[in-house]
N, C-alpha and C positions, 0 to 999 in steps of 0.2 A: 504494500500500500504506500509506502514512504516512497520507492522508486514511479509510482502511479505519481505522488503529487510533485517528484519532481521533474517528471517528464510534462505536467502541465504547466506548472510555474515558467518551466523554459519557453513554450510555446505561449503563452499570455506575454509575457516577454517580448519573443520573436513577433509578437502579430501584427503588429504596424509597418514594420519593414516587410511581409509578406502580403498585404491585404491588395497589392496590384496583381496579386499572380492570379491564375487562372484556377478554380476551384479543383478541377480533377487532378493537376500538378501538385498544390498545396497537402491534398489529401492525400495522394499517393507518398509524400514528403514525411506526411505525420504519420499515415501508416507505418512506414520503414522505423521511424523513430519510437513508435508503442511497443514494435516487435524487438527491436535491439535492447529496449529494457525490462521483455521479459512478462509483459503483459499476455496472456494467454487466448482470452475471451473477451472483446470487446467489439463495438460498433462505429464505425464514423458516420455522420448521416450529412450530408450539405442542406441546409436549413435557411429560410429570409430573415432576417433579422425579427420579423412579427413572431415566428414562430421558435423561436430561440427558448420564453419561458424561464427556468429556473434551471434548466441544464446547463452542464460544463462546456464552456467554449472552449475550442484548442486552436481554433485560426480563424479568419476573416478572407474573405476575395469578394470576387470582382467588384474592385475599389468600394469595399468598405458595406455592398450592398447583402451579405450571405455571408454564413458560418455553418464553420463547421462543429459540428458535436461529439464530444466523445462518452459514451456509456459503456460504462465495466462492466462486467459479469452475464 
């Protein structure tokens, strides 16, 4: 769980210097980085900013309009 939060912190982080990239790009980014730390079971979903909610953001694209989401388990 410790390596969960700091593979998010990195990416909240990162996400303004990402938020021009292209959402499949970004995702496929964050995917490789969930996997390299060992996360087993998770989701990424690309989502509009309306439907964001109370879930975890791990990136932003096309200029700032979408996120992306990550759920554990």
């Amino acid at each position: 769980m410790k390596m969960l939060m700091a593979v998010v912190a990195l990416m909240l982080v990162a996400t303004p210097a990402l938020a021009r990239k292209s959402c499949d790009e970004l995702k496929a980014e964050i995917d490789a980085k969930v996997k390299a730390n060992g996360v087993k079971v998770y989701t990424l979903t690309i989502v509009t900013n309306d439907q964001v909610g109370d879930q975890k953001v791990v990136g932003s694209c096309d200029g700032g309009s979408r996120k992306i989401i990550l759920k554990v388990g």
